[in-house]
C-alpha positions as CSV (number, residue, x, y, z in Angstrom):
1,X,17.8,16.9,10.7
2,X,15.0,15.9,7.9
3,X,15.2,12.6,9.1
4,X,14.0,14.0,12.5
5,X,11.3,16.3,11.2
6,X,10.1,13.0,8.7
7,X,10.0,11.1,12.0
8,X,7.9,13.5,14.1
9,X,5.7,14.6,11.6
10,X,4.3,10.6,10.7
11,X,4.3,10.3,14.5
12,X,1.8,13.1,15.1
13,X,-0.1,11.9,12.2
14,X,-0.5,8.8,12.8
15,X,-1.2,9.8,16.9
16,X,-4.0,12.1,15.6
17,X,-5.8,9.3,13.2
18,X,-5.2,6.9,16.0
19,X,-7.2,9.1,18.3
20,X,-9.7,9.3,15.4
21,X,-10.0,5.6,15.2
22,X,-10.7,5.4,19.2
23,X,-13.8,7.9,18.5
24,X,-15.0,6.5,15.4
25,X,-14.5,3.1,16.7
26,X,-13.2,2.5,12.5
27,X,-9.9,0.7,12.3
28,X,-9.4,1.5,8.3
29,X,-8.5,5.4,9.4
30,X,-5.4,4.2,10.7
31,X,-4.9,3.7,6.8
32,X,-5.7,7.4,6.1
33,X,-3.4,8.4,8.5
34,X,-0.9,6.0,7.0
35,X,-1.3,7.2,3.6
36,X,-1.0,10.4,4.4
37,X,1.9,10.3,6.7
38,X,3.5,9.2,3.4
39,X,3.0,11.6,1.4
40,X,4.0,14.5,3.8
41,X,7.3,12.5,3.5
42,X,7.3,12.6,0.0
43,X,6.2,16.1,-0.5
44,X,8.8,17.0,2.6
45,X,11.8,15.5,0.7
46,X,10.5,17.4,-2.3
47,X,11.0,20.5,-0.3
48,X,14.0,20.2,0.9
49,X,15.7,18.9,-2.6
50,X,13.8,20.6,-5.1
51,X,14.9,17.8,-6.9
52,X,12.8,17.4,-10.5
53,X,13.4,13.1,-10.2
54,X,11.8,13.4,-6.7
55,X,9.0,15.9,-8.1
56,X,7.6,13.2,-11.2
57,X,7.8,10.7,-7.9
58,X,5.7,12.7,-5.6
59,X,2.7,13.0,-8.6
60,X,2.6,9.5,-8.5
61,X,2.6,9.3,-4.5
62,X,-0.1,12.0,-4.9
63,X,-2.2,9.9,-7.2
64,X,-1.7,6.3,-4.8
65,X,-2.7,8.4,-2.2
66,X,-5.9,9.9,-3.7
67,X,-7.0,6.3,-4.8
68,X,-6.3,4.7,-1.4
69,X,-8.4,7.4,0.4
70,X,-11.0,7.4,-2.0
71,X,-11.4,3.5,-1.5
72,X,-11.5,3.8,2.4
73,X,-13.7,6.3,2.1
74,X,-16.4,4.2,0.4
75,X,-15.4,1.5,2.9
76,X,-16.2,3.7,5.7
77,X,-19.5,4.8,4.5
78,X,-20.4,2.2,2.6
79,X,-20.2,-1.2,4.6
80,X,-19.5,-2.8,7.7
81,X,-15.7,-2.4,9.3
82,X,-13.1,-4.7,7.7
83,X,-13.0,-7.8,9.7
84,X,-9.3,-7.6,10.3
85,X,-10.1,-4.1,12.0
86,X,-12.2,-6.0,14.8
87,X,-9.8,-7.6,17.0
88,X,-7.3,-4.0,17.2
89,X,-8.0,-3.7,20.9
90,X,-4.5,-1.8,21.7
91,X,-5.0,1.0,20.0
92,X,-1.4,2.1,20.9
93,X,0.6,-1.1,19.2
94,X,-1.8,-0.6,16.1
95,X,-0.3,3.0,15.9
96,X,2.9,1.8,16.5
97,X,2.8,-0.7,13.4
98,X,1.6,2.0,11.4
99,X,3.9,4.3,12.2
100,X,6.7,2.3,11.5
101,X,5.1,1.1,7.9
102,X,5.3,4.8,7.6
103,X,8.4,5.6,8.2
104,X,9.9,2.5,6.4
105,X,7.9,3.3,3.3
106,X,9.3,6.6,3.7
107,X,13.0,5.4,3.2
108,X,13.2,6.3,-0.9
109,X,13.0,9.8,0.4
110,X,15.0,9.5,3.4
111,X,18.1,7.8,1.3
112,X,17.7,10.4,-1.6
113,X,17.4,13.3,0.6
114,X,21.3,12.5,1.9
115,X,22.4,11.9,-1.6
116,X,20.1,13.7,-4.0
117,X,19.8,12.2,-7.7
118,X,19.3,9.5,-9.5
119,X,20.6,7.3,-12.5
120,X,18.5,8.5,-15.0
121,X,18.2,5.4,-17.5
122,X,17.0,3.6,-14.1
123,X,15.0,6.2,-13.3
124,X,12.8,6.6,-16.3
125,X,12.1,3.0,-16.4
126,X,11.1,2.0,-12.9
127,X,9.0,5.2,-13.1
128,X,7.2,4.1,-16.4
129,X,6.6,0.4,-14.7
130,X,5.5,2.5,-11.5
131,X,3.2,4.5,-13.6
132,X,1.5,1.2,-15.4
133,X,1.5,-1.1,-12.1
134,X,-0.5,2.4,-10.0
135,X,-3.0,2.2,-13.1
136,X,-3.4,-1.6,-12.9
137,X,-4.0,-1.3,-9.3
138,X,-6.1,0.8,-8.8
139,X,-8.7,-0.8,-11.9
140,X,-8.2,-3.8,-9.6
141,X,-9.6,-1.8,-6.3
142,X,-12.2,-0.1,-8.1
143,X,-13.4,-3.5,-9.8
144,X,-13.4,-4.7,-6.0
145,X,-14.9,-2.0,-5.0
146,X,-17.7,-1.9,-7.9
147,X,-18.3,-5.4,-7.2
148,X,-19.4,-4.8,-3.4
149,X,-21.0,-1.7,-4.3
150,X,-23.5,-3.7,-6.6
151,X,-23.8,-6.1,-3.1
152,X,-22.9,-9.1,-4.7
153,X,-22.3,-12.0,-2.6
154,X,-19.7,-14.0,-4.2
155,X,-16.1,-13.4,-4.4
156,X,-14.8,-11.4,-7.1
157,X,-13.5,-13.9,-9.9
158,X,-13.7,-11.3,-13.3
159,X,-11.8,-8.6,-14.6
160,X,-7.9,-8.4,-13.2
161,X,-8.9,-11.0,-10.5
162,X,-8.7,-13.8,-13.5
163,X,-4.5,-12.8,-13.2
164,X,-4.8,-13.7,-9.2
165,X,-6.3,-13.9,-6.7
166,X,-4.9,-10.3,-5.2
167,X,-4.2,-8.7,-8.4
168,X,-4.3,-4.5,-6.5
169,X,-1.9,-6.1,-4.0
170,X,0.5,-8.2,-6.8
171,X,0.6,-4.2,-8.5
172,X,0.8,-2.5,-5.2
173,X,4.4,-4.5,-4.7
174,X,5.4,-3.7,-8.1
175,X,4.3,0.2,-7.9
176,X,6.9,0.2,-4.6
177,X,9.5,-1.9,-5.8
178,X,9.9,0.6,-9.0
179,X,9.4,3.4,-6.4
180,X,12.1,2.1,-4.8
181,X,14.4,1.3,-7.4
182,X,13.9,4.5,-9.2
183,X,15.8,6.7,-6.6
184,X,18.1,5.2,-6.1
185,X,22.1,6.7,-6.7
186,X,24.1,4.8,-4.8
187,X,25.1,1.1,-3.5
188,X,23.6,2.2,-0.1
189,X,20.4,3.6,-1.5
190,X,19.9,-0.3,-2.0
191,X,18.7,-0.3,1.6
192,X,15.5,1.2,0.2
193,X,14.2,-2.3,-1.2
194,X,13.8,-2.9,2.7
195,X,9.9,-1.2,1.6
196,X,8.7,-3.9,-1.1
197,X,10.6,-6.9,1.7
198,X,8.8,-5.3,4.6
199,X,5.1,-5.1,2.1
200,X,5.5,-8.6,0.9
201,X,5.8,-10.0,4.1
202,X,3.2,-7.7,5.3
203,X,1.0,-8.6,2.4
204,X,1.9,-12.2,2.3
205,X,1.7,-13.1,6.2
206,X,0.1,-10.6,8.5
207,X,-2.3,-8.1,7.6
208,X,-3.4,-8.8,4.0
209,X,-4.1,-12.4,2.4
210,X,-3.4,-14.6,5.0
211,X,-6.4,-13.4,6.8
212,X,-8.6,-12.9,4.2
213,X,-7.8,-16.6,2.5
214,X,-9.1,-18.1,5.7
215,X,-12.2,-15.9,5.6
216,X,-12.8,-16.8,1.9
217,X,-12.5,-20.4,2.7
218,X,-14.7,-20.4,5.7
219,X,-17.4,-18.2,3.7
220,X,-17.1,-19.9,0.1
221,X,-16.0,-23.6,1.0
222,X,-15.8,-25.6,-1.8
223,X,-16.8,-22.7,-4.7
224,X,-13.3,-20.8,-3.4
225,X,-11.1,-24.0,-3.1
226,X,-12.0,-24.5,-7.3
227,X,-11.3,-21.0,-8.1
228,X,-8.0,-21.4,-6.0
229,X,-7.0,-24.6,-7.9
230,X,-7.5,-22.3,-11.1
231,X,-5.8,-18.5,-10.5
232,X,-2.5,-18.3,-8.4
233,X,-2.3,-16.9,-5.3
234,X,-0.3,-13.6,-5.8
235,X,2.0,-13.6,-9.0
236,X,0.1,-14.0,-12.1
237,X,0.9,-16.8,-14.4
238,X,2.9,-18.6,-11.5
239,X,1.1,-21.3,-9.8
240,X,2.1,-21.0,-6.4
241,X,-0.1,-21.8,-3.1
């Protein structure tokens, strides 16, 4: 029965920002909607456990979630919709996708719910790397967002974006991974590293770099292809295309 009520709840959320985005005409509010459809999961669980593991895990959704609406917010007022926004002409497959990144990023929850509880040692120590990746991350998006804000023109190279050359996505992954790995009880509960799989290849392939590396190559040329040759791709320290 939660299961059901975690479905239908991110589908009306994500119907009701997908209705926004046809009459703003702003693709990034399917990302509100998506961050919030995720914490409603979160705080739902919450509810129904009353679990004190799954409380310390919904502070730190809380947080991801304020810093992820903040930043859309100042991309919405700020500049001109995000490229990869402009060619979402079916609005209904684009709610579709989110919805289902939704729901498959609400899968710590949905596991732990059916078997609430956690090993502790494991829990205390994804949590503290979750806690110090959502940090890192989000002095990464705010040095990104700091950096268009001042309407530079170049592509940020300073500051976390010396580690790689996605440093708030590289702490993104690891900020889910730990979520992931941090409610987990039983051998089946391992079904919930399906979320930082499912991100990665999001990240890697579709939505996230691969996009925006052809942009940065088209827009930088030459300048981009040295600073590519210099900083790794995602994972600091490991030189991989």
């Amino acid at each position: 029965m939660f299961e059901i009520t975690i479905l239908s709840l991110t589908l009306i959320i994500i119907t009701v920002f997908g209705l926004l985005v046809v009459a703003f005409k702003r693709g990034e509010i399917f990302d509100l909607g998506w961050a919030l459809a995720i914490l409603v999961s979160y705080y739902s669980a919450f509810l129904a456990t009353k679990s004190n593991y799954l409380g310390l895990t919904l502070i730190l959704i809380l947080v991801w979630a304020v810093k992820l609406l903040t930043v859309i917010f100042f991309r919405i007022f700020h500049f001109e919709q995000d490229f990869r926004y402009k060619d979402i002409k079916n609005h209904i497959l684009a709610g579709l996708f989110q919805w289902v990144s939704a729901v498959i990023f609400a899968l710590p929850v949905l596991l732990d719910t059916r078997n609430p509880g956690v090993f502790r040692a494991v829990f205390w120590i994804s949590y503290t790397v979750a806690a110090i990746a959502l940090v890192l991350n989000s002095i990464s998006d705010f040095q990104l967002l700091s950096h268009r804000l001042k309407g530079n023109k170049t592509f940020l190279a300073s500051g976390m974006w010396r580690l790689c050359r996605y440093p708030n996505y590289f702490f993104e992954l690891v900020f889910w991974f730990s979520i992931s790995i941090s409610l987990v009880n039983s051998n089946q509960e391992f079904f919930s590293l399906l979320l930082p799989i499912y991100l990665y290849l999001i990240l890697r392939y579709f939505s996230g770099i691969a996009p925006q590396e052809r942009r940065r190559l088209e827009k930088y040329g030459e300048e981009y292809k040295l600073y590519c040759n210099e900083v790794p791709l995602l994972f600091p320290f490991l030189r991989f295309k």
